[in-house]
Every structure is written in C-alpha cells, then in structure tokens.
Phi, psi and omega in degrees: 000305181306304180287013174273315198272292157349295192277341122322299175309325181271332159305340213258308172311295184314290190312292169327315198289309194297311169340281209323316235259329184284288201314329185276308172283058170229318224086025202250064197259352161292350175280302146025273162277353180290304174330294172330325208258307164317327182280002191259333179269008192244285185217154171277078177261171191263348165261336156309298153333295192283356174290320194301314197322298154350275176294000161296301173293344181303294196320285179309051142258336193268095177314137172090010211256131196243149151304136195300147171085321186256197164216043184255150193275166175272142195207148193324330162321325178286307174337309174286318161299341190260353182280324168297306189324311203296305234274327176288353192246352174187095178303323193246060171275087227268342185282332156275344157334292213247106099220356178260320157295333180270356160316306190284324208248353169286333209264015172039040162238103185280011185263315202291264205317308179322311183279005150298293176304339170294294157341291217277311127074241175273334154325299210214091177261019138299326226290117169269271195004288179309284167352266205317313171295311216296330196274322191310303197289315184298332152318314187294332192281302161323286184293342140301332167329307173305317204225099184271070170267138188304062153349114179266151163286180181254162183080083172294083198263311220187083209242146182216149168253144194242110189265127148301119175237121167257107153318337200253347154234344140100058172263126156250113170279186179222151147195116229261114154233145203230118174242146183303333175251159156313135156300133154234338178227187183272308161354298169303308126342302190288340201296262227307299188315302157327313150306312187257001191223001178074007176318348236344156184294321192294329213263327200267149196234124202241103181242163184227113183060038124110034201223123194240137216245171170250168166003278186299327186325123211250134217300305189316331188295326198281327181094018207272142176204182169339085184110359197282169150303125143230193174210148208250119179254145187201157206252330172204177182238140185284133205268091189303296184294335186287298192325285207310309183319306191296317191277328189288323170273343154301312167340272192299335166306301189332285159001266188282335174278006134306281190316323195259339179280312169317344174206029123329133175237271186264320188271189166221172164348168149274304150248061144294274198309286190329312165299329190286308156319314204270300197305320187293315194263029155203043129075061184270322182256352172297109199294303212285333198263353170308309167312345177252355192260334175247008161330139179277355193265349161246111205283340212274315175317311199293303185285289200319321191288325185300319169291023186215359183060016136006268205301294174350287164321304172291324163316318210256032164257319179287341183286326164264002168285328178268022170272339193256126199292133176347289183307340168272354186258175186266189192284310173330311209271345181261353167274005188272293195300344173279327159289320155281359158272351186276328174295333184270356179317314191276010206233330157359278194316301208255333215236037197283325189277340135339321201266293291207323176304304192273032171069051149317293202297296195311315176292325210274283140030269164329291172323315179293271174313020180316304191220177186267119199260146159248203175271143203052055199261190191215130165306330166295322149346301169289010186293310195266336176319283195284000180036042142225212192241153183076042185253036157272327189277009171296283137012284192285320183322299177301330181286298165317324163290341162288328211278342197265324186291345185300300156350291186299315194287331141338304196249335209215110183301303154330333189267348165283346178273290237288349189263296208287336178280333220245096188298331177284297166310311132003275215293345188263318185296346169282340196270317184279014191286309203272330220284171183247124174258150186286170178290350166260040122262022175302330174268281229290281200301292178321323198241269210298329213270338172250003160291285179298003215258300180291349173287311159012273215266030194262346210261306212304322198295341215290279197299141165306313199311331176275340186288332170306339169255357168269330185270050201252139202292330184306309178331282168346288164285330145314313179305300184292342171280327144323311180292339181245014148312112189268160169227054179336321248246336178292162194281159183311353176244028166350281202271017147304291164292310182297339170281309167323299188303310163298338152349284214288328187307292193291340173305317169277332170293328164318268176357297187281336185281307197290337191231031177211022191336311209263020149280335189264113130009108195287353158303313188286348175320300159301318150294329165278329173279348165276337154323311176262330183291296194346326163281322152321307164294358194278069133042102202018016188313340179289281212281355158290285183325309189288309190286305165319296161291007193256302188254020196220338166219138189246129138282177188201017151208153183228351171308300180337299156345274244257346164309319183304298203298010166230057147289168178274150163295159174264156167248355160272140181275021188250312169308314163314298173310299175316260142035309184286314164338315206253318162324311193290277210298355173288316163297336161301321211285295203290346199273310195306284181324309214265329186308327192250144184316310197304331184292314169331298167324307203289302133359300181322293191305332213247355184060051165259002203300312177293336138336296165306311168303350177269356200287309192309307194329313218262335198273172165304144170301330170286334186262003172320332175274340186287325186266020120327307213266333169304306227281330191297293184279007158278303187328305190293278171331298188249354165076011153312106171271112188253137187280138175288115214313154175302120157357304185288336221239004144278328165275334180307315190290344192283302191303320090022276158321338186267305196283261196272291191109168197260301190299303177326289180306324177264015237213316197223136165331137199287330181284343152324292231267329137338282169339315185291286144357283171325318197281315213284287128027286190276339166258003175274000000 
C-alpha cells in the first residue's frame, strides 16, 4: 500500500514537473509556476524552488504581472524566497546562490547579490556567467551611489506619513512612505523607513499619539492603519553613499584576490595592484578616512556597513591576503591587512560573534605568527631573515592583530582557550611584549604593544580554564620582566605607560592567584608578591592608574573582577600575604572601572550590584574601606540608588565566600546550590 502510494506520489511530481518544465520553454510561466507549486504540495525538492524561482524573475521584468490565485503583483521577492528555501535543502545549490543574487540585485540590494555571486564563485571559479554579473552589479551599485533619491516601491498597498525627527540637529522631515504588502507590526515601519530612507531600525524610536510602542507591537492593536501618522525619532542618519562606496570597493578587492591569491608567487596581478593603488590614492585605504567614515561615536555608519555585509567582505579580504605568506606579497597587499586590521578593530564592541563566524580569531593568530619573534629582538631587525622592505608595516600588523584578539578574548571564551592552548602563540605575544622599536614604530611598538601584548593576556585569564598554560613559571617571570623593562625610547609619559603596564601585569597576577594558587609554582610566590607591593609603593600610583584606564580602556564584564573578592581565604602566611596583596589591586582596578557611568551600567546589567554591597561584610578588615568607596562610586559614578541588598543574593554572596565562588552562585538554580550544600553536609 505505502509503496503503491510513493510510487503514485512520484509519477504525479514527475508529470508535473515536465508540463512545468513545457510551459517555461513556451514562455507560458504562470502556468508554469502552477506546475511548480503542484510539485511542492507533493514533495519539497531544492530544483523545483529554483525553476519556480526562474519564473518569478521572467515575470517581475513584466510590470504589473499578478500570480495565480492572488491580486498580488509577482515580484524578484518571491523569487528571492523561493531560492532560500531551495539553499536549506542544498546549501551549495549554485543555481540558487546565482538566481538568488539575481533576485537581490532586482530588489537593488547589491551587498546581498555580491555575496551571493562570491558564493557561487568559490563554487565554480570558472563560471563566465557569474564573472560577468558580478561587475554588471557593482556598476549598478556604483552608480546608485550617486544618486539616493526616496525611490517609493510599487503597489501602494499600504501608506503611511512620516515625520522624521533628528535629535542631533532637531531637523524634522514629512515623508510619505508606502509598502506593497500589509504593515503588521512597528518592526515593519523601521524595516520599511530603513529601506527607503537609510535609517537604520536600531537607531529609530517610533511614537504614535504621542506614545512610544516596542519592536512587536502588532500595528492592529494600535488602530494604526492605512494613511494615519506617525514620527519616527532617530539619533543621526547614515552617511549612505560614503559606507556603500566603501563596501563596493572591498567587492572588488575580493574579487581579484580571489582570482589572484592562490597562484601567486613573488608578485601580483597588474590589475590586483592598480586597484590597490587606486584605493591608497583616494584614501580608501587611509586610517583618517575609516575614522571618518567609521567612527565608533557613528553607529548608524556602523549598522549600515554591517547590513551591507562590509564587515563580511572586510574578513573575507583578510582571509585572502593571508592565503599568500608575508614575505611574498608585494608592499601594497601588506598594506591591504594592516588596514583591515585597523578597521575590523573598530567593529569589536558590538560585533564579536560576527567577526568570530567569519574566522576573525584565525586570521588574527595568522597576523600574530607572521614571523618569529625572539625575546627582545628589535623589529627593525626582522628585515634580513625575512629579506624585504617596510617591515614597520609587519610591526604594525602584529600589534594590531593583539590589540582585535584583546576584544576577542573580552567577549569570547573559546577564544581564550584556543589562545592559552597554542605555545606559540603564548610565546610570541610575550615576545611582542619586549620587543625594541625603530623611531617611526615608537607609538604602535614602543608604547602600545606591551600594553595590549598583557591586557591580552589579562582577557585570556577571565576563564579558569587558561591558568593552567598562564601560570606557568617562564610565563610568569617574562610578564614581571616586561613590566620592569626600562624604556628610554618612549615620549615624556615613559613613567606613566611603564606604571600602567604594571597595573595590568599585577591584575593577571591577582587572577591566577586569588582563583588558581595551586597552579603557580611555590618558588614564584615571594617574587610575585614583591611585584605587586613593589607597584603598591609606587608613588601617585591610584591617581596615574585611574587617569590612564579612564581614557584608554572600556570594559564590558565585571564578573571577572568581581569573583576575586569572594575567594576563600589561605592558610599558609606567606600565601595569605599573597591573597591580600592581590585583593587590595583588584579594588584598585574596579575603583578606577567604575569612574565612568557606562561601566556602572554594566555592573547593573550584569547583576553584581547587591555583590558589591556585600562586599565589606567578605574582604579582610584593612580593605573595608576600600570596599565602601565601590559602593560610593555606583551612587556618585553611576547615578545607581543603591538598596541594602535582596535576602537571596546575601545569602548567595555568604554561600560564595564559604563555598562556591561567586560564577557558580549566580550561575546555578537556588534549589542546586541547596542540593549542594545538603551532599556537602552528609559528607562532613
């Protein structure tokens, strides 16, 4: 019976498809898709999708052309929908990759359609067809560049008037926007402004009768309907044509380093360089035009590139500059990765798991291993090993690949294993700790690079899981010989960076000690605890310390932190002195972090605030006051009203100190940590 029905079922599909497959070579394609739609209600193949798809696009060139069954116009959308689909059922289906770009490019979204056409591509680097689109769209993308005029779609289904409000110059606009499908929610309004006005949705605050609704709010709820008002509030607007401009020409670098990097030798294309060249002399390629264009203080610039896959397109540049070895590129092609490392630098804060998708950590690794560093070597140095020139930008490369992994290891736990597991790496980012720079690397080498090469390895310690490869005795003793490193070569604020570096130097030594003791080597004890007094005794160190991490670093967790301060106590007194030691610079740390509102917040969001408060009750009696003076600065600092703490989260914090650890207690169900208790209980 089953197999009777299957085998019905596969005849009925068969029959269909070819009828489908007759109608399209007539040119008949609504009939067509009627074939199409029948073979779908049968079974769901990924070649059926891209035939209807075919015809969807025959169709949208014909204005006005309605789909069977509906009064809807047929439009490159369906199309674009009928190509995903086929792509969940065969991701690397190529005839929907490139019917799905040519969708995206009907639909004049030309970030989309490139990164379709790459796809297909990396498939088929033969493909002339594919080539041929690829250029057809970055022209049409170019040349849209030019001209942003509010294009309205067609089929006015559903119209609204719209007062635009810019906060940041208090410009108000009127503007009638109109969409082909019903609106149902205020998502659908920003989606929709966003489109036709460059807005991004994130950026926009949408009130109706003087009333501001969130994302989901469904339109019907609202009464909100065909022709009413609303105002659209937004904080800047995205400087559209610069972004795009930008993103079209990362196209085309992609482009040809596709074409060109894999059989490369000493050289590159002719045109690779000319392109390269064109970008460096209209400052494509320019630290000042990313700053102006990619400012972190303009977000709306930021989303636009991101919505436009830029940072895609900016990875995947770094990724073929690195198919070809350092020593082999021409001087241009190593300035293409040092720009794009300065650029993916600025995308950190918000966009780690984006960055992380598109092999960020690897590449960055890769930047880091160019060459072998040794200890104290001088960069300038590496010039005859490796026998070519310019190898400040080698220099700047490596550093700049510290400074995006300090970022990764911030937001990402994996990226901190994958670094503390890797011995080379370890040894080189210790190495760039050290290293001596000529006078045009004085800032990038002199000054920044052991400052980030120990902030690092400051990120990496946030997991336990790494002290077994940081608390290591070489590790250890390199760290405090850096940190104690004179550096004549540095500018008049020497003994300013060299008291920072010890700062970050004694935080990771804090780290491994207060939640890893018994990892650190019992030799290292006494050298480490003359380390940290030795930084204690240091001369206005609070008010040095405080002004430097104030203008030079934002955190974004404090759990790290704030975990020390619930450790157990020690029972040997030379560990103990070590323990106190390290207690006192983690409260330096958080009173400095804490000087800016935003950090406060953060602390908020993260549910540490009743943690803090708590704090006197758990530290040793010489540091109570210190730990008073947090409480002080959410009050002061963060404009935070702080409350005598919730009933559960004094005993979680009793429980922490006793126990647990503090990431465990916040971490796990109250009825666990009972459980727990209760075993712990039955085994004393």
């Amino acid at each position: 019976m089953a197999s009777a029905a299957q085998s019905e079922q596969l005849l009925k599909l068969q029959e269909n498809k070819t009828r489908g497959n007759v109608h399209f070579e007539k040119g008949e394609y609504l009939e067509a898709i009627e074939c199409y739609t029948k073979c779908l209600r049968e079974c769901e193949k990924a070649v059926i999708y891209t035939n209807r798809a075919l015809c969807y696009l025959k169709l949208s060139k014909a204005n006005g052309t309605v789909a069977c069954g509906t009064n809807t116009p047929v439009s490159p959308r369906d199309a674009q929908e009928d190509c995903e689909k086929a792509l969940e059922l065969e991701p690397s289906n190529i005839k929907a990759l490139y019917r799905k770009a040519l969708a995206n490019k009907a639909l004049q979204r030309y970030s989309r359609s490139l990164w379709d056409l790459k796809a297909v591509l990396n498939l088929d680097p033969s493909n002339v067809a594919t080539h041929k689109e690829y250029f057809t769209v970055i022209d049409m993308w170019k040349k849209t560049t030019h001209d942003h005029s509010d294009t309205q779609p067609s089929g006015e289904e559903f119209e609204l008037c719209v007062f635009l409000h810019c906060t940041s110059n208090q410009m108000i606009s009127k503007k009638s926007v109109v969409s082909r499908k019903v609106l149902e929610t205020i998502l659908d309004i920003k989606l929709l402004v966003e489109e036709l006005h460059n807005i991004p949705a994130s950026m926009q605050t949408l009130e109706y009768e003087s009333h501001v609704f969130d994302d989901n709010t469904l339109l019907r709820s609202l009464g909100i309907q065909s022709g009413d008002t609303v105002h659209v509030k937004y904080s800047s607007e995205a400087d559209c044509r610069a972004v795009e401009e930008m993103v079209v020409w990362l196209f085309e670098v992609v482009y040809y380093l596709m074409k060109e990097c894999p059989s490369v030798d000493v050289g590159i294309d002719r045109r690779l360089e000319s392109l390269i060249t064109l970008g460096i002399n209209t400052n494509f390629l320019s630290a000042k035009y990313f700053e102006d264009i990619l400012d972190t203080r303009c977000c709306a610039n930021m989303e636009h590139f991101v919505q436009h896959r830029g940072l895609h397109v900016l990875m995947e540049v770094l990724v073929l500059t690195q198919t070809v070895s350092w020593s082999k590129r021409i001087v241009k092609l190593k300035a293409v990765e040092l720009a794009t490392l300065f650029m993916i630098q600025k995308f950190i804060l918000h966009y780690t798991p984006l960055i992380l998708e598109c092999k960020g950590l690897e590449c960055c690794i890769t930047s880091l291993m160019h060459t072998h560093l040794e200890k104290h070597s001088s960069i300038a140095d590496l010039q005859s090993p490796l026998q070519h020139r310019h190898d400040d930008l080698l220099a700047f490369a490596m550093v700049r690949s510290v400074v995006i992994l300090c970022g990764l290891c911030e937001h990402s736990d994996s990226s901190r294993l994958e670094i503390a597991a890797n011995p080379s790496a370890l040894q080189q980012i210790l190495n760039i700790s050290t290293a001596v720079p000529n006078e045009r690397q004085m800032h990038e080498v002199g000054v920044l690079a052991p400052q980030v090469a120990v902030t690092l390895l400051l990120g990496m310690s946030y997991s336990v899981a790494t002290h077994k490869h940081l608390a290591n005795h070489a590790l250890i003793e390199a760290v405090m010989e850096s940190s104690r490193m004179e550096r004549p070569w540095c500018k008049s604020d020497h003994s300013q960076n060299v008291l920072l570096i010890k700062y970050l130097s004694s935080m990771l030594l804090a780290q491994l000690v207060l939640m890893s003791l018994k990892e650190i080597p019992p030799s290292l004890y006494q050298p480490i605890l003359s380390f940290m007094e030795e930084f204690l005794q240091t001369p206005n160190y609070i008010e040095v310390t405080m002004q430097e991490l104030k203008k030079t670093f934002v955190w974004t967790t404090f759990l790290p932190y704030v975990r020390l301060l619930y450790t157990q106590n020690e029972e040997t007194e030379l560990a103990s002195a070590l323990k106190l030691c390290s207690l006192e610079i983690v409260l330096l740390g958080l009173h400095s972090m804490l000087r800016r509102e935003n950090h406060c917040r953060v602390i908020l969001n993260e549910g540490l605030v009743d943690y803090i408060v708590c704090l006197p009750s758990h530290v040793p009696e010489t540091l109570r006051s210190k730990a008073r003076g947090l409480i002080q600065l959410l009050s002061s600092e963060g404009n935070i009203t702080v409350h005598p703490p919730h009933l559960i989260n004094l005993a979680k914090a009793k429980l922490a100190k006793m126990y647990f650890g503090l990431e465990f207690v916040l971490s796990t169900p109250v009825s666990e940590i009972v459980n727990k208790i209760f075993l712990r209980s039955m085994c004393d």
